[in-house]
C-alpha positions in Angstrom: -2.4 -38.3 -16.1 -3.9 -35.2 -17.1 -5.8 -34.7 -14.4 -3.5 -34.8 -11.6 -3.7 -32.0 -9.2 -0.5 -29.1 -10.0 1.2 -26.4 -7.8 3.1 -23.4 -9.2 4.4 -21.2 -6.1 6.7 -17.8 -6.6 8.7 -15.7 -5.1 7.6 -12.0 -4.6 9.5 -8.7 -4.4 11.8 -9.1 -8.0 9.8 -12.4 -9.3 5.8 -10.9 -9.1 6.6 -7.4 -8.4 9.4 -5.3 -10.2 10.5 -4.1 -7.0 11.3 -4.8 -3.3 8.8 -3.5 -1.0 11.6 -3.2 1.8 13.3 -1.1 -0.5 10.4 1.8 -0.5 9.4 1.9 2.7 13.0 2.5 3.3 13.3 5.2 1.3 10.2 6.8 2.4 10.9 6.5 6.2 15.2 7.2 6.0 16.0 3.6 7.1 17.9 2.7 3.5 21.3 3.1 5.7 20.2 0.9 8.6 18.3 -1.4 6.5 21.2 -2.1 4.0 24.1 -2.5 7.3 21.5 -5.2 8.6 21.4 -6.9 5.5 24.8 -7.3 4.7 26.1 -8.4 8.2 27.3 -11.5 6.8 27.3 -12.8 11.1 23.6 -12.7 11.3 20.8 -15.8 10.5 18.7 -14.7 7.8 15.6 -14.6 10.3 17.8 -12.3 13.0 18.1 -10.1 9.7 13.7 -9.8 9.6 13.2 -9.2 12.9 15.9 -6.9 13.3 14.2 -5.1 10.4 10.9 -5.1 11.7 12.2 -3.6 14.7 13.2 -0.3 12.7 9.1 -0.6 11.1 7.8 0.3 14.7 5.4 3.5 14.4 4.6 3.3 11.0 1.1 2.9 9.6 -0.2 -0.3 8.2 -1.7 1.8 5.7 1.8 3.3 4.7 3.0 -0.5 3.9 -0.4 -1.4 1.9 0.3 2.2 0.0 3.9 1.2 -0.8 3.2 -2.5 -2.0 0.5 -0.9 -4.5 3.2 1.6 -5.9 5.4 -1.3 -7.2 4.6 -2.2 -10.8 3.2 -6.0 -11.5 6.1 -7.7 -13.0 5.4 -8.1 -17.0 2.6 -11.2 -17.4 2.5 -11.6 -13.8 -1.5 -11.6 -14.9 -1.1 -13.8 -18.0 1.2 -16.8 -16.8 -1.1 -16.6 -13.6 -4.2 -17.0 -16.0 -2.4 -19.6 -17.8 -1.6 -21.7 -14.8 -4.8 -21.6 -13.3 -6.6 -22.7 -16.5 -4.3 -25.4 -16.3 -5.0 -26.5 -13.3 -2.2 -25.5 -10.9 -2.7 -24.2 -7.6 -1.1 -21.0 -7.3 0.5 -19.4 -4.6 2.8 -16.6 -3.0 6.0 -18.3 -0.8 7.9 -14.5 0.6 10.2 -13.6 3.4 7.8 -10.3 2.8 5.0 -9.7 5.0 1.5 -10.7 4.8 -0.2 -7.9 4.6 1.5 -7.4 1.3 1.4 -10.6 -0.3 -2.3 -10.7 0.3 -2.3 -7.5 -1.5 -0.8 -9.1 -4.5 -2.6 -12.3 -4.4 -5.8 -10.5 -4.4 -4.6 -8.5 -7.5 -3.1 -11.9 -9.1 -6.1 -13.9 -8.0 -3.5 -16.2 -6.0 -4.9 -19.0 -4.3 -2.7 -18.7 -1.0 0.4 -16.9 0.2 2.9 -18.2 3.1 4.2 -15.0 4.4 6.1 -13.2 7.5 3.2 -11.5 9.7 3.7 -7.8 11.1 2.4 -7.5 14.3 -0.5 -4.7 14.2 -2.0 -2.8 17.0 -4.6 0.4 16.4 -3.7 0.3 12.7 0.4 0.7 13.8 3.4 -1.6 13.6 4.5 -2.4 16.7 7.7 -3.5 15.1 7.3 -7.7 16.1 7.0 -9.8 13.3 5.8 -13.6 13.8 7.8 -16.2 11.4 7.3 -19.3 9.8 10.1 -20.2 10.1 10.4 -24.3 9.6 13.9 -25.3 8.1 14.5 -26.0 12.2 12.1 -28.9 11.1 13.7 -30.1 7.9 17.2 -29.5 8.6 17.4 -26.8 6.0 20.2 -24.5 5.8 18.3 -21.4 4.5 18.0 -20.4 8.2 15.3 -17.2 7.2 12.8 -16.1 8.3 10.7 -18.5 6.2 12.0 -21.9 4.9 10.5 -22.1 1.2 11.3 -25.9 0.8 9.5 -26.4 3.8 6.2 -24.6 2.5 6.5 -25.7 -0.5 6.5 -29.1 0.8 3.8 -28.0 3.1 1.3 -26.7 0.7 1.9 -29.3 -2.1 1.2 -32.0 0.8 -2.3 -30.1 1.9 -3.6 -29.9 -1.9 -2.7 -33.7 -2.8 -0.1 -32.7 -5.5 3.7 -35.2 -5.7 6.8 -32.6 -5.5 7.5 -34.3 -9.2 4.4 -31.7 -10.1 5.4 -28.5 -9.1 6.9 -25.4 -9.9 8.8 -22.8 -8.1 9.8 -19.7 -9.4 12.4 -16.9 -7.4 15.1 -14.6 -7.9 17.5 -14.7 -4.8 19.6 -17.2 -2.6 16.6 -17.3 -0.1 14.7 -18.9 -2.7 17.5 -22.0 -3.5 15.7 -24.4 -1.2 12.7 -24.2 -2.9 13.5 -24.0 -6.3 16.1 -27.0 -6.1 13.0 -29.3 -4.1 10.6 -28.2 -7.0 9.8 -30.4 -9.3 11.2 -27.7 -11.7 12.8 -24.8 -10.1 13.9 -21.6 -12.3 15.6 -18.6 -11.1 14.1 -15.8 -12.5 16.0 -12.5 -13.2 18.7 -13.4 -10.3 19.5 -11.0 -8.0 22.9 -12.9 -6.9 25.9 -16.0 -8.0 24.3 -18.1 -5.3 20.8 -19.0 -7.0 22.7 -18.6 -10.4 25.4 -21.6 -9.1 22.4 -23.5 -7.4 19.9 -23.2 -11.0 19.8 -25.1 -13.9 16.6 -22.6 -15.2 17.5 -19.4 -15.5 15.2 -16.8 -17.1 17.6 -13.1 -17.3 14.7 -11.2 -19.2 12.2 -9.6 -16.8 8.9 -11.3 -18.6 7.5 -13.9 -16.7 6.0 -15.1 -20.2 9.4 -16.4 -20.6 8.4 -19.5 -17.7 6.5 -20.6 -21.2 9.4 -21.6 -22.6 9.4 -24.7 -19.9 6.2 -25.8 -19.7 
């Protein structure tokens, strides 16, 4: 029993990262206004929310977004429970409504195995402001309806490396991370950013440590 293969996936921006990388670039580029209307139209489909902000990335430099993502501080043991998990035998990976070019940066940092990601659309080193999606609760019947269905990755990825959804873990902070955490084998909501994933969790972690995940294994 020992030996059977593991899977630990997490969230990003809040959960590996003290920060949101949307939130920066924002700043930096004046959008905070048009980012934060978008947001909170409560009319709009999560993934009409990412492409509509995407749209407002158009112009600016890869570079800029690669810069940004290395200014947020790793979240506190982000290195340590990653260490742990992997001496343990888990597969680890990054499951964000982020982009990829950003949760690679992160995974290479965190030694991550894989990420599952939203991918900017580059051209000459510029966003062109298109973004490709997962998507995939169309395909499970999922009511997330972002950008990128975390049940449906996590589901994904725990079929490709042979592991039963009794055996893994999933680890986010906000309501577009309910559908994964509630398929995970144990699902904990980790310093929660709103009442939905509060309601929706039986883990909750409110201290921003990821150390803390210790306290369920």
């Amino acid at each position: 029993m020992a030996n059977r293969p593991k899977l630990v996936v997490f969230d990003m921006d809040g959960t590996l990262i003290n920060g949101r990388l949307i939130e920066v670039i924002s700043r930096k580029y004046n959008l905070s206004e048009k980012v934060i209307e978008i947001q909170s139209d409560p009319s709009l489909p999560g993934y009409k929310k990412t492409e509509m902000i995407a749209s407002l990335l158009k112009g600016i430099k890869a570079s800029e977004i690669i810069k940004a993502i290395g200014s947020i501080p790793i979240m506190l043991n982000a290195d340590k429970i990653v260490t742990w998990f992997k001496k343990n035998g888990y597969v680890t990976g990054i499951i964000t409504d982020s982009y990829t070019i950003a949760a690679e940066v992160i995974a290479n940092k965190l030694k991550i195995d894989f990420i599952a990601a939203n991918e900017l659309k580059i051209e000459d080193g510029v966003l062109t402001g298109e973004i490709k999606m997962p998507l995939g609760w169309e395909k499970i019947n999922c009511s997330c309806t972002i950008s990128i269905c975390k049940r449906y990755q996590l589901n994904y990825y725990s079929k490709k490396y042979g592991v039963s959804i009794e055996d893994t873990i999933a680890i986010g902070d906000t309501r577009g991370d309910i559908c994964m955490i509630k398929q995970a084998g144990l699902g904990i909501a980790f310093m929660p950013k709103d009442q939905d994933i509060v309601k929706q969790s039986k883990n909750i972690i409110r201290t921003p440590d990821l150390n803390e995940i210790m306290n369920y294994m």
